[in-house]
N, C-alpha and C positions, 0 to 999 in steps of 0.2 A: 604065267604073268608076263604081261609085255614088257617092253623097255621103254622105261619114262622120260628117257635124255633129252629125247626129239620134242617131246611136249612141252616138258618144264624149259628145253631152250628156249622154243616161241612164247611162251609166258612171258620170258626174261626180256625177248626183242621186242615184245608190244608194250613191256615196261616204260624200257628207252625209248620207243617210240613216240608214248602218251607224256612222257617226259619231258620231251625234246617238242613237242606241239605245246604243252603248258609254257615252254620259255626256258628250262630248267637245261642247264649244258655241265659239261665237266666231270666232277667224280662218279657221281650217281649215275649219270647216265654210260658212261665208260664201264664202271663195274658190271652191272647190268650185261651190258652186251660182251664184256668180256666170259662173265658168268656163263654168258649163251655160248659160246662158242667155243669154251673148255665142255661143256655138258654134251655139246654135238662133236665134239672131238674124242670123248671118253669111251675108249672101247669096254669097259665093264656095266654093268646096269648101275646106276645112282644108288637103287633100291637096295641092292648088294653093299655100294661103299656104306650109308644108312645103316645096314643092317649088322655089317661088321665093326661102324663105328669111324670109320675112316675116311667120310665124308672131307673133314676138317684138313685131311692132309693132303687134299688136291691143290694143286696150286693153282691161284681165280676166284677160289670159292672159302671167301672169308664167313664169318662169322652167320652176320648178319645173313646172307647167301644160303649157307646153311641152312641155318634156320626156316628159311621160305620152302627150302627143297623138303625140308622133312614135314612141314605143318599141311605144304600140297601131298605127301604121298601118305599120311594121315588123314587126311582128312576130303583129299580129293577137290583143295580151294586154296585159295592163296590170296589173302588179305590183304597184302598190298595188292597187289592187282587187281581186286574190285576195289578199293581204294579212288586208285587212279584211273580207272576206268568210267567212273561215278565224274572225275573230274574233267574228265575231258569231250565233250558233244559225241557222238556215235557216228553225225557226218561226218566230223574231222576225223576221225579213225579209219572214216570210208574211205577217204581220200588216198590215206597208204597204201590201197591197191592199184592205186594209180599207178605206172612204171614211169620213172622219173621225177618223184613227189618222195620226200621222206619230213622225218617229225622237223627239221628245222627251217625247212621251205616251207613247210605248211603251218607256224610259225609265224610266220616273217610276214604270210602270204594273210595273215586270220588277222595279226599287228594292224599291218600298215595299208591292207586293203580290204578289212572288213569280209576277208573270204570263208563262209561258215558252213556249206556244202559245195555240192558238183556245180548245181548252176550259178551259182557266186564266180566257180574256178572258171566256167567258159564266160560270164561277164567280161570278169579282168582280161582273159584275155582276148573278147572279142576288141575290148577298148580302149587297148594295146597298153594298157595301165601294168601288167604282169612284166612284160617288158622291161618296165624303165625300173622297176624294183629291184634294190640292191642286189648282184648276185646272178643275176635275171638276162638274158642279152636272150636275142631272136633264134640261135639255134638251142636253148633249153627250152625255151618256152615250144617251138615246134617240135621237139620229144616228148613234151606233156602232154601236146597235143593231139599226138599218136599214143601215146599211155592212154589216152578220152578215149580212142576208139576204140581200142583194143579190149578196154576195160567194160565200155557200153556191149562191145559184141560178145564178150563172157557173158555178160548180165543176160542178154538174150535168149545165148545160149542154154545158159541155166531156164529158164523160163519155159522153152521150148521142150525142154529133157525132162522136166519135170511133169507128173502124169495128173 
């Protein structure tokens, strides 16, 4: 059997993620990504603490945490995470592959400039509106702008490799 740490961590960061794009900041989303990052630090398998019972005595991984880890490796789903996945558009998740875009820019970005896919994100900022947005000056938004291309030339790529 494999090791589930790697998986159920990215669970946990696309959590925070769809979290932090809903508007939502602070404990929840903190726990979340803290959870991710004890699970991808865990040199034992999860499956193994689960199975021994000693889940509960990692430090990170409260309760609640818990709970998610055993009901995914039960059952191979994790209920909050299609939860929140249901709650947040599948553009705007798109967007996190963007490099230089995370859940609270894109946020900010869906808020106060109606940004709800990619070609929303090159509107703003072809019409330098990205810019003047809180947070926002000209050398971030030209890293996003290279995240565009970088991201369009994967998509290609993918396209190309595919038979």
């Amino acid at each position: 059997m494999e090791n589930k740490n790697k998986e159920i961590a990215n669970l946990f960061y696309r959590i925070a993620d769809a979290l932090e794009i809903k508007g939502e900041t602070g404990f929840k989303v903190v726990a979340y990504q803290k959870a991710a990052r004890v699970l991808e630090d865990l040199t034992t398998d999860v499956a193994e603490l689960v199975a021994q019972g000693k889940l509960s005595e990692v430090p990170g991984i409260g309760k609640g945490m818990a709970e998610k880890i055993e009901e995914y490796l039960k059952t191979g789903k994790m209920t909050r995470y299609e939860e929140v996945m249901k709650e947040v558009p599948e553009p705007l998740l798109k967007l996190l592959e963007i490099s230089g875009l995370g859940g609270k820019t894109i946020h900010l970005m869906h808020q106060e400039l109606k940004v709800n896919n990619l070609d929303d994100l090159k509107r703003v900022i072809n019409d330098g509106s990205l810019e003047k947005l809180y947070g926002m000056g000209e050398k971030k938004v030209e890293n996003i702008k290279k995240g565009i291309e970088l991201f369009e030339h994967a998509q290609e790529e993918c396209r190309f490799m595919k038979p």
